[in-house]
N, CA, C and O of each residue as an XYZ file, in Angstrom:
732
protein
N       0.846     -1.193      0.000
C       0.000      0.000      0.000
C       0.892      1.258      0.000
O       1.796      1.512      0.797
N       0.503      1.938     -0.960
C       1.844      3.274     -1.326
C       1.684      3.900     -0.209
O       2.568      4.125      0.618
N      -0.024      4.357     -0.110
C      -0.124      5.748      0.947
C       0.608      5.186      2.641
O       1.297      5.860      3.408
N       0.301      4.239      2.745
C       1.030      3.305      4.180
C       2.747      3.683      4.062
O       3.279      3.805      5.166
N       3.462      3.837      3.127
C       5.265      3.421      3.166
C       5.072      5.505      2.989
O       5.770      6.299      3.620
N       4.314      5.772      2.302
C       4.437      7.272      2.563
C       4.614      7.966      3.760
O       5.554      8.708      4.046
N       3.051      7.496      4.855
C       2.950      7.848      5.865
C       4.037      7.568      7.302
O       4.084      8.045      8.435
N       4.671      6.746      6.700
C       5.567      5.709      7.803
C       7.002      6.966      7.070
O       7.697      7.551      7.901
N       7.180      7.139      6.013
C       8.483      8.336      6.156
C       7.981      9.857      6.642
O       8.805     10.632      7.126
N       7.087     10.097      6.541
C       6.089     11.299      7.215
C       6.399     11.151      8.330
O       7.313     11.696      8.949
N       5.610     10.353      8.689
C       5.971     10.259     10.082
C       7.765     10.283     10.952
O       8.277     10.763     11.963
N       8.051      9.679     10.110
C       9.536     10.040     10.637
C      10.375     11.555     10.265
O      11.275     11.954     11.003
N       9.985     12.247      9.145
C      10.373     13.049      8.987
C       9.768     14.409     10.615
O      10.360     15.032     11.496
N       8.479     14.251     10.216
C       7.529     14.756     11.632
C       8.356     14.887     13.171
O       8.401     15.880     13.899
N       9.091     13.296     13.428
C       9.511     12.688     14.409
C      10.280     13.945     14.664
O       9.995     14.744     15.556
N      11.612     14.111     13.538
C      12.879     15.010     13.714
C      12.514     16.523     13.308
O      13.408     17.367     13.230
N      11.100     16.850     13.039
C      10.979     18.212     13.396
C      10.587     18.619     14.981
O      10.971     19.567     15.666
N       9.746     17.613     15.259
C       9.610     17.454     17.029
C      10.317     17.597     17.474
O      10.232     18.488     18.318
N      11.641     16.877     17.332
C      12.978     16.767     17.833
C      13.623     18.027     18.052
O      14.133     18.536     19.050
N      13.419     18.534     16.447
C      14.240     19.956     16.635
C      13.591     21.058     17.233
O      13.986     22.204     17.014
N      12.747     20.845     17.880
C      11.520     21.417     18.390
C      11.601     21.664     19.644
O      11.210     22.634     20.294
N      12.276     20.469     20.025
C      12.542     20.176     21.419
C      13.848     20.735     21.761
O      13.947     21.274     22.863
N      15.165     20.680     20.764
C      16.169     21.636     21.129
C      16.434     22.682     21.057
O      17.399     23.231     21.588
N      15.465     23.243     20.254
C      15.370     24.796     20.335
C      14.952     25.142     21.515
O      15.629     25.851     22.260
N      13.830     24.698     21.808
C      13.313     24.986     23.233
C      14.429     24.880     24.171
O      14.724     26.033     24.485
N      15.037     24.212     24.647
C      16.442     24.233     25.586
C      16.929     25.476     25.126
O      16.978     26.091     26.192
N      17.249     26.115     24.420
C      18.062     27.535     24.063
C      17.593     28.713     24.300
O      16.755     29.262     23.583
N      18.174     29.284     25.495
C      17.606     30.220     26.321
C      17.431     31.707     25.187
O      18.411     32.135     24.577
N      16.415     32.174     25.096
C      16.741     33.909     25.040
C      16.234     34.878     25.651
O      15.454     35.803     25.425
N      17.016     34.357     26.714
C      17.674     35.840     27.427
C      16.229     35.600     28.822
O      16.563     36.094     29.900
N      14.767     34.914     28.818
C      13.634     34.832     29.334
C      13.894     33.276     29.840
O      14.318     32.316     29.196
N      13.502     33.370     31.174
C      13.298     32.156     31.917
C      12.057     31.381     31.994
O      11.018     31.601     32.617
N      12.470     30.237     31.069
C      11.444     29.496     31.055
C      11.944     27.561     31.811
O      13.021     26.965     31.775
N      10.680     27.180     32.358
C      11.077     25.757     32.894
C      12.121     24.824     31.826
O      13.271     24.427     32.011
N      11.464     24.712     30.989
C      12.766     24.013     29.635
C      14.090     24.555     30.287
O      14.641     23.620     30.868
N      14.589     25.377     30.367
C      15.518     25.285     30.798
C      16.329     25.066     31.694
O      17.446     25.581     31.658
N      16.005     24.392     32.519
C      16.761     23.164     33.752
C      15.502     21.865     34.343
O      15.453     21.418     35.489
N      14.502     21.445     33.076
C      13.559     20.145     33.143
C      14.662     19.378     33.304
O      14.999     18.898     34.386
N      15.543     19.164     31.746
C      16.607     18.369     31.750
C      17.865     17.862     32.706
O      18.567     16.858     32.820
N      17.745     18.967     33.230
C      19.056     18.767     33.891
C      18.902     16.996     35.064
O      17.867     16.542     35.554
N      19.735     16.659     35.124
C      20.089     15.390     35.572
C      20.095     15.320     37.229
O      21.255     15.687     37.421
N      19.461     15.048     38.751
C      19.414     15.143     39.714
C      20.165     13.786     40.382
O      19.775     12.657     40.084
N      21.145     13.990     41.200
C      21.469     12.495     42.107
C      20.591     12.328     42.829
O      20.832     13.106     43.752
N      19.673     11.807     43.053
C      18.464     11.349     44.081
C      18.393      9.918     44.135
O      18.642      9.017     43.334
N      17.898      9.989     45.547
C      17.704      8.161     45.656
C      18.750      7.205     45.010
O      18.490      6.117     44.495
N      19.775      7.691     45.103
C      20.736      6.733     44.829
C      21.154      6.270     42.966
O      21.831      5.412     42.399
N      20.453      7.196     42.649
C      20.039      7.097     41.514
C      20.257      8.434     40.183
O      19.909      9.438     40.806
N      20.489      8.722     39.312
C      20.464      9.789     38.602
C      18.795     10.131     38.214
O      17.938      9.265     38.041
N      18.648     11.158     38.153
C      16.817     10.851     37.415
C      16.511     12.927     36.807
O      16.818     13.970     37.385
N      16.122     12.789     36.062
C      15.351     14.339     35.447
C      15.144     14.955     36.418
O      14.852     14.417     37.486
N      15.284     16.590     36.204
C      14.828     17.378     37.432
C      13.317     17.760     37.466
O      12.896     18.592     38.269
N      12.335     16.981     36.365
C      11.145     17.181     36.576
C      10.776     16.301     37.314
O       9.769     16.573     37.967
N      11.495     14.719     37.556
C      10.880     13.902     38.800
C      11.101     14.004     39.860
O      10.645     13.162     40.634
N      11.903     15.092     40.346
C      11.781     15.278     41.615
C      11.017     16.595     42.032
O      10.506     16.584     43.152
N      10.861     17.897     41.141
C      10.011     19.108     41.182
C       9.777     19.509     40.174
O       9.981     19.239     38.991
N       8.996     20.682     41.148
C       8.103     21.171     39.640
C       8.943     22.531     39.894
O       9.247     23.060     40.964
N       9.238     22.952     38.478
C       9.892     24.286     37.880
C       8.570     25.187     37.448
O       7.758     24.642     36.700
N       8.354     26.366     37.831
C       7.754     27.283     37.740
C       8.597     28.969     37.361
O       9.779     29.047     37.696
N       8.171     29.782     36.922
C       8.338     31.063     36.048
C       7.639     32.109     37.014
O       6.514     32.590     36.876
N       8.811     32.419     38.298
C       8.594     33.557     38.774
C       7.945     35.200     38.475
O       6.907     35.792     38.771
N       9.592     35.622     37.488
C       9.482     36.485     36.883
C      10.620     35.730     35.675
O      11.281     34.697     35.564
N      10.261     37.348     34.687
C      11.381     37.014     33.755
C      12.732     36.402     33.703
O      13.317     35.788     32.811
N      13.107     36.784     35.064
C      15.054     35.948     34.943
C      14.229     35.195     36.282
O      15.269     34.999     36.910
N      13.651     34.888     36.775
C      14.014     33.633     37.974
C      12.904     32.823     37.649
O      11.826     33.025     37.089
N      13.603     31.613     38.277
C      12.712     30.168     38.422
C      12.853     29.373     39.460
O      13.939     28.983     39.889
N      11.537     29.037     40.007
C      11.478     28.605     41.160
C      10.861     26.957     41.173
O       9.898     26.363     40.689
N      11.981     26.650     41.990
C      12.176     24.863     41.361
C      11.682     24.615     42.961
O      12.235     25.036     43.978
N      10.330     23.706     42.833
C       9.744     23.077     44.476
C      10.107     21.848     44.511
O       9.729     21.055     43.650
N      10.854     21.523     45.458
C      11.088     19.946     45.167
C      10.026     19.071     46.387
O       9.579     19.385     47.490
N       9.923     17.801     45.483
C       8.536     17.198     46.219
C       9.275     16.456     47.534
O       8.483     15.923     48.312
N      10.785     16.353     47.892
C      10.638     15.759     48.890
C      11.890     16.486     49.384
O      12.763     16.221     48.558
N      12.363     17.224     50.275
C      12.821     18.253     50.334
C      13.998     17.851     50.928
O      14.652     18.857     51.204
N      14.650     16.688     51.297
C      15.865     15.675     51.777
C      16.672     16.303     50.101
O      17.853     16.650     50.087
N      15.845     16.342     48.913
C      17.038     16.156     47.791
C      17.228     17.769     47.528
O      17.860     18.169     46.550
N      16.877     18.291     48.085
C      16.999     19.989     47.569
C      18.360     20.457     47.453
O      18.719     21.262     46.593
N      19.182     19.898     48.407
C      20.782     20.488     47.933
C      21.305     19.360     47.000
O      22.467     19.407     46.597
N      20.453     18.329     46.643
C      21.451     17.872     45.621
C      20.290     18.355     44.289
O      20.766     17.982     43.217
N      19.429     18.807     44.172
C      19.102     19.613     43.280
C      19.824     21.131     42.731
O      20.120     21.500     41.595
N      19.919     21.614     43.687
C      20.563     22.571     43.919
C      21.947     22.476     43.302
O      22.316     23.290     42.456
N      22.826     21.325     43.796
C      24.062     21.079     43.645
C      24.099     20.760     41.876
O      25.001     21.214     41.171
N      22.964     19.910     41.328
C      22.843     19.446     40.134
C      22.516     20.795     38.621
O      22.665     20.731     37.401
N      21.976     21.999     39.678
C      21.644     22.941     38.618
C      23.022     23.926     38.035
O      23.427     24.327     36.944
N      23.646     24.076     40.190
C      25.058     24.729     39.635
C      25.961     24.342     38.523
O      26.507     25.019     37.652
N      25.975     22.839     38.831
C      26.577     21.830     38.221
C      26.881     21.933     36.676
O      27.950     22.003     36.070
N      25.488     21.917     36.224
C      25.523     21.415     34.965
C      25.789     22.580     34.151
O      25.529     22.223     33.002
N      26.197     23.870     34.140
C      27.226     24.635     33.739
C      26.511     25.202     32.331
O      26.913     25.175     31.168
N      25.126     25.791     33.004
C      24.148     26.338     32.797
C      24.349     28.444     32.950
O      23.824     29.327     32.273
N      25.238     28.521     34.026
C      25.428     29.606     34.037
C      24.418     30.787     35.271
O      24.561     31.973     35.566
N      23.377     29.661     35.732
C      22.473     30.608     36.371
C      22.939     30.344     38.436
O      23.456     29.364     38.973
N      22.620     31.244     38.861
C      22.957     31.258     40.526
C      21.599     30.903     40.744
O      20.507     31.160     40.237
N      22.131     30.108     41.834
C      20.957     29.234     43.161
C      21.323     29.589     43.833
O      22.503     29.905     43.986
N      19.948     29.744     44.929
C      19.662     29.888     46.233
C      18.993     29.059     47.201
O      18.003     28.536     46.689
N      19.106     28.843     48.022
C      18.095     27.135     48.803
C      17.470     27.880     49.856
O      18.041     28.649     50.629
N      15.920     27.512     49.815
C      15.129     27.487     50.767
C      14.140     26.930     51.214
O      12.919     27.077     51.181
N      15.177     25.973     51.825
C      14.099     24.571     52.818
C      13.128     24.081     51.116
O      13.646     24.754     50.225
N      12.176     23.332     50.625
C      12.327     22.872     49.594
C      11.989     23.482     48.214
O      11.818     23.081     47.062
N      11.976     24.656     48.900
C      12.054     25.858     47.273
C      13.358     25.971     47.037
O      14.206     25.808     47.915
N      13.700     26.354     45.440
C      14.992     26.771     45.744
C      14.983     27.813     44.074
O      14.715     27.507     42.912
N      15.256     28.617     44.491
C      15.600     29.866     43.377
C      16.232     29.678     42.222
O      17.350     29.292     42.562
N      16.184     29.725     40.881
C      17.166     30.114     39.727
C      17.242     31.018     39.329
O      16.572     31.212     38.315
N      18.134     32.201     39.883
C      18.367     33.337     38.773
C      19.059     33.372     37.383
O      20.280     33.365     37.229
N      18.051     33.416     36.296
C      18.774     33.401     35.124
C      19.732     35.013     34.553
O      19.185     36.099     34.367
N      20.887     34.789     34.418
C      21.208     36.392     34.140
C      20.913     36.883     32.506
O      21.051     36.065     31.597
N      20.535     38.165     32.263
C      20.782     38.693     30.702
C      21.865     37.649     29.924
O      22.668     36.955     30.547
N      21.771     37.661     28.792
C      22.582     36.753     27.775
C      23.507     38.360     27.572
O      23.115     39.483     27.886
N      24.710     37.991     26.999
C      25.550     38.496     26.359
C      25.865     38.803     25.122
O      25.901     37.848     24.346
N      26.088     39.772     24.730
C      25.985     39.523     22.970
C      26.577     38.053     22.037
O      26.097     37.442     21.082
N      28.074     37.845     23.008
C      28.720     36.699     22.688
C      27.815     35.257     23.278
O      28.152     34.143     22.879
N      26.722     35.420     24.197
C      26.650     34.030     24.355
C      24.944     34.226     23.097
O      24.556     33.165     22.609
N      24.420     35.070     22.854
C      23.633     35.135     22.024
C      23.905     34.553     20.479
O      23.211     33.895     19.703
N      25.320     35.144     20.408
C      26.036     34.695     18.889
C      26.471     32.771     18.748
O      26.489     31.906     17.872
N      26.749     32.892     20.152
C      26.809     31.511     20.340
C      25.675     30.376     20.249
O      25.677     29.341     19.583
N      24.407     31.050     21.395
C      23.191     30.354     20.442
C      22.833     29.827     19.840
O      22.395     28.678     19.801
N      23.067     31.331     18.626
C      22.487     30.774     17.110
C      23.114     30.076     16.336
O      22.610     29.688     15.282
N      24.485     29.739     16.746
C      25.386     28.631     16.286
C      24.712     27.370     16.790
O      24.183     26.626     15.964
N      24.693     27.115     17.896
C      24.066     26.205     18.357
C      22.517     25.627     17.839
O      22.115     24.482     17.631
N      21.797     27.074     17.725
C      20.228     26.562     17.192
C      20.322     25.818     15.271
O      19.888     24.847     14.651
N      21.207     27.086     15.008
C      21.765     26.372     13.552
C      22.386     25.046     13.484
O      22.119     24.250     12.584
N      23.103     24.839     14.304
C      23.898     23.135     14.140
C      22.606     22.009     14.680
O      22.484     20.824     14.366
N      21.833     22.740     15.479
C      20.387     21.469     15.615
C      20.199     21.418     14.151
O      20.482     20.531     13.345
N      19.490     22.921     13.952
C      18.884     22.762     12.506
C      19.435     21.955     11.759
O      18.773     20.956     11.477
N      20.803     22.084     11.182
C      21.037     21.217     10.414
C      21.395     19.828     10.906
O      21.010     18.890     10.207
N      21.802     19.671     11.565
C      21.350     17.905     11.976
C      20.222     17.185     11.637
O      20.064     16.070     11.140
N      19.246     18.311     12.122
C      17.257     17.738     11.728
C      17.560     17.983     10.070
O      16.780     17.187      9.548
N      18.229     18.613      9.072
C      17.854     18.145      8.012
C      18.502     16.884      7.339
O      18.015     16.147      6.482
N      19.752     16.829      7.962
C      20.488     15.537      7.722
C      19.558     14.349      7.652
O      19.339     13.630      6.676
N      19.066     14.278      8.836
C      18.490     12.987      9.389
C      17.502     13.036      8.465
O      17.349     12.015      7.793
N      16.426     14.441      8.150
C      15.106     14.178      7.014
C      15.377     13.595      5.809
O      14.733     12.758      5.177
N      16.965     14.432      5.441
C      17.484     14.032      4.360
C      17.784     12.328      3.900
O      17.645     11.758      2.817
N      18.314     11.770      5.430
C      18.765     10.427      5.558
C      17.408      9.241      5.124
O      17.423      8.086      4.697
N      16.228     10.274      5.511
C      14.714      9.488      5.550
C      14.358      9.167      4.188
O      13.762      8.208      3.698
N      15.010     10.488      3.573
C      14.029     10.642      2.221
C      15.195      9.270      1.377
O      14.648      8.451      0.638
N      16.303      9.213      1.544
C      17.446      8.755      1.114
C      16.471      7.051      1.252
O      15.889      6.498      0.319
N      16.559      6.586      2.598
C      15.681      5.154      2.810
C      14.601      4.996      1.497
O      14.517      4.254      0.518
N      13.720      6.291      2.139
C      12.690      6.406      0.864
C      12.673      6.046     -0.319
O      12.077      5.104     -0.841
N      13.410      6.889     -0.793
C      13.678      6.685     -2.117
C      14.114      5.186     -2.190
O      13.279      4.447     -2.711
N      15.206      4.639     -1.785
C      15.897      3.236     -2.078
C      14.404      2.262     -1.787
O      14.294      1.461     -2.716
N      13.604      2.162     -1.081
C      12.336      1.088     -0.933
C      11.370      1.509     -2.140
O      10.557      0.699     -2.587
N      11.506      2.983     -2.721
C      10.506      2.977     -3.888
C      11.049      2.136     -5.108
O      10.504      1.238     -5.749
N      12.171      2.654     -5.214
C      12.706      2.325     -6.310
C      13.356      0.730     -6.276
O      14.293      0.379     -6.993
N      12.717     -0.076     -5.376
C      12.559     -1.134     -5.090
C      11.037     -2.131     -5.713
O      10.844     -3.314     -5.994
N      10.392     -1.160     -5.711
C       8.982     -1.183     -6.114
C       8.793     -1.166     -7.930
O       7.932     -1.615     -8.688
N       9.867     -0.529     -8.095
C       9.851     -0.259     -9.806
C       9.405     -1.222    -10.456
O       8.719     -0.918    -11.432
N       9.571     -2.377    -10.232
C       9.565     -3.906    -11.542
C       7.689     -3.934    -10.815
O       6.718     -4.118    -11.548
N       7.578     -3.697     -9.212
C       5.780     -4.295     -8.486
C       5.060     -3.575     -9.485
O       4.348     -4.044    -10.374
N       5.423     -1.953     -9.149
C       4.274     -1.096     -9.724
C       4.079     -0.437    -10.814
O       5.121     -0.526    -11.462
N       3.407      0.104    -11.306
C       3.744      0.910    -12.365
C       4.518      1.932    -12.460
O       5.261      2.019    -11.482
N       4.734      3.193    -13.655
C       5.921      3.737    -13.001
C       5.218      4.868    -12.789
O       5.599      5.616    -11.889
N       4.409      5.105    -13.338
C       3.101      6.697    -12.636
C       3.314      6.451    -11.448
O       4.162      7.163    -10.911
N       2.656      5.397    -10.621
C       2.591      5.329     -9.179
C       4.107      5.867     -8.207
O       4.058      6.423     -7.110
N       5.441      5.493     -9.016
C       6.480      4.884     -8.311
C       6.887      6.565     -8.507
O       7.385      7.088     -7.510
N       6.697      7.456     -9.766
C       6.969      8.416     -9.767
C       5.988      9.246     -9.191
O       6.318     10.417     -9.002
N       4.814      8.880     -8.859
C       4.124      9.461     -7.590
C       4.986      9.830     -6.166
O       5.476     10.804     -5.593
N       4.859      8.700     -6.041
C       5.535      8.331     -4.677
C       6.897      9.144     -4.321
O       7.238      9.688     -3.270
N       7.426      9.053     -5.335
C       9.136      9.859     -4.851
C       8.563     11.585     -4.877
O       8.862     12.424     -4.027
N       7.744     11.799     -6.001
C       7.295     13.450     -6.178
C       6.681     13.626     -4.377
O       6.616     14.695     -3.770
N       6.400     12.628     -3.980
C       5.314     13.251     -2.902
C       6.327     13.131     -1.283
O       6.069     13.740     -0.245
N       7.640     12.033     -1.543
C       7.992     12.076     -0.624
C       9.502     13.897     -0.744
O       9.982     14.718      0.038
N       9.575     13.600     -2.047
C      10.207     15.191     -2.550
C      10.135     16.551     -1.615
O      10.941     17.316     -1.085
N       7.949     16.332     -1.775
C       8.096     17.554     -1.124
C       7.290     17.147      0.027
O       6.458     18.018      0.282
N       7.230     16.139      0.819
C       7.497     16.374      2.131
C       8.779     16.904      2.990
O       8.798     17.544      4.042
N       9.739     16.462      2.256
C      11.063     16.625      2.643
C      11.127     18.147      2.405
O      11.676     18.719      3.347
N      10.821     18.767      1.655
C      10.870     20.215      1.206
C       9.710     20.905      2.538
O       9.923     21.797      3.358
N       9.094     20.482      2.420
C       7.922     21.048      3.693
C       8.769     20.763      4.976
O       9.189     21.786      5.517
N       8.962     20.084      5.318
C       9.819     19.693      6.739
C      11.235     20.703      6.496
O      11.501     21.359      7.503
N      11.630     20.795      6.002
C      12.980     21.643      5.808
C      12.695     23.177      5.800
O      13.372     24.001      6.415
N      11.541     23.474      4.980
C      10.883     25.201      5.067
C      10.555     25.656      6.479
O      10.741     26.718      7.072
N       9.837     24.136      6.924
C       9.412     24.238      8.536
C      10.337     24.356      9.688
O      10.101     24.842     10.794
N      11.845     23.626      9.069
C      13.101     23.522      9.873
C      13.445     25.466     10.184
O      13.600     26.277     11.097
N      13.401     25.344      8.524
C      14.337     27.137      8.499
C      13.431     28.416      9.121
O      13.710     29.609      9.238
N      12.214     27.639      9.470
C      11.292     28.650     10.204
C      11.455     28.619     11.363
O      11.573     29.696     11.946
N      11.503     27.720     11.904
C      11.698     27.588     13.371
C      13.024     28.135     13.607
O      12.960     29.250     14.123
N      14.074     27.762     13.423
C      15.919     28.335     12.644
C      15.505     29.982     13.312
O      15.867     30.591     14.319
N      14.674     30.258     12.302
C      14.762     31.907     11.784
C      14.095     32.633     13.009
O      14.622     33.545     13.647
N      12.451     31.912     13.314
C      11.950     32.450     14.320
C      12.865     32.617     16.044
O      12.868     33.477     16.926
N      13.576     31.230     15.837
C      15.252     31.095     17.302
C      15.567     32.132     17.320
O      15.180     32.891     18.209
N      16.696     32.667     15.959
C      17.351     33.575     15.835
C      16.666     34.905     16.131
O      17.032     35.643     17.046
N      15.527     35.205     15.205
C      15.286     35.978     15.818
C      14.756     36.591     17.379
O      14.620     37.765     17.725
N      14.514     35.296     18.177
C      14.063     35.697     19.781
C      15.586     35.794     19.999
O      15.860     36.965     20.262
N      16.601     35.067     19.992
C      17.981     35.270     20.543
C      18.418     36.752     20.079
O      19.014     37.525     20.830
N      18.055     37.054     18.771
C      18.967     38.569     18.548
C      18.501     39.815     18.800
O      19.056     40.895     18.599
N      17.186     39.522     19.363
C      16.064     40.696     19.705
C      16.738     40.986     21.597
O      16.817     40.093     22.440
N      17.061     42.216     21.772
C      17.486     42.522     22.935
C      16.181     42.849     24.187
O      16.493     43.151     25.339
């Protein structure tokens, strides 16, 4: 079934715009939002685990974030885990709240950024690229099954999915850049 091997590279192409979706979001500009220390990694319980399973991150004001932790024994190793991870923002501990001040970005760590949001970007097109690449090799596998209208269907349509996912890449790209370069 064509529309089935279509939907199954769609879908993966989809997958790695999510993806890049998700690392943009990690890339601060300049506004404190929870994304930026969910990830971070906590020693708790003997164990490493996300800093969303042990609290909830909330959006004070613009530069601070206030991280509640649900069982308040791990708060300095929360604490210890935010300094840690070399994020750049100062903590403060109080009993199981504990403060993130995020500071202004710098022009240089702004420039840096968009290096960064750009090298996601292009990774997510690699990988779409890598999809369409599969793609193509299972259609043109099909050549002798189907006819060749269909088979040249199929590549035209996975073409410009790949073209849609990539317009969608350089939008998201562009919209980054521009929250990072806006003061």
């Amino acid at each position: 079934d064509t529309e089935a091997i279509i939907k199954e590279y769609e879908e993966k192409m989809d997958k790695t715009c999510d993806m890049l979706r998700g690392n943009l979001v990690t890339i601060r500009a300049g506004k404190a939002t929870p994304a930026l220390v969910e990830g971070v990694q906590v020693n708790a319980y003997e164990s490493m685990m996300k800093l969303a399973e042990v609290a909830t991150v909330t959006v004070q004001d613009s530069t601070t974030l206030m991280v509640n932790v649900f069982d308040e024994t791990v708060a300095p190793a929360v604490a210890k885990a935010i300094m840690t991870a070399d994020l750049g923002f100062t903590v403060s501990e109080a009993g199981s709240a504990i403060k993130v001040s995020v500071p202004p970005l710098t022009k240089d760590k702004r420039v840096q950024f968009v290096k960064l949001a750009k090298d996601y970007t292009e990774k997510a097109k690699v990988a779409v690229r890598n999809v369409r690449q599969t793609a193509m090799k299972k259609i043109k596998g099909y050549n002798k099954k189907l006819p060749e209208d269909t088979v040249k269907g199929m590549t035209d349509e996975v073409e410009s999915l790949v073209k849609k996912n990539v317009a969608s890449m350089d939008a998201m790209m562009k919209k980054k850049e521009e929250e990072l370069m806006s003061v």
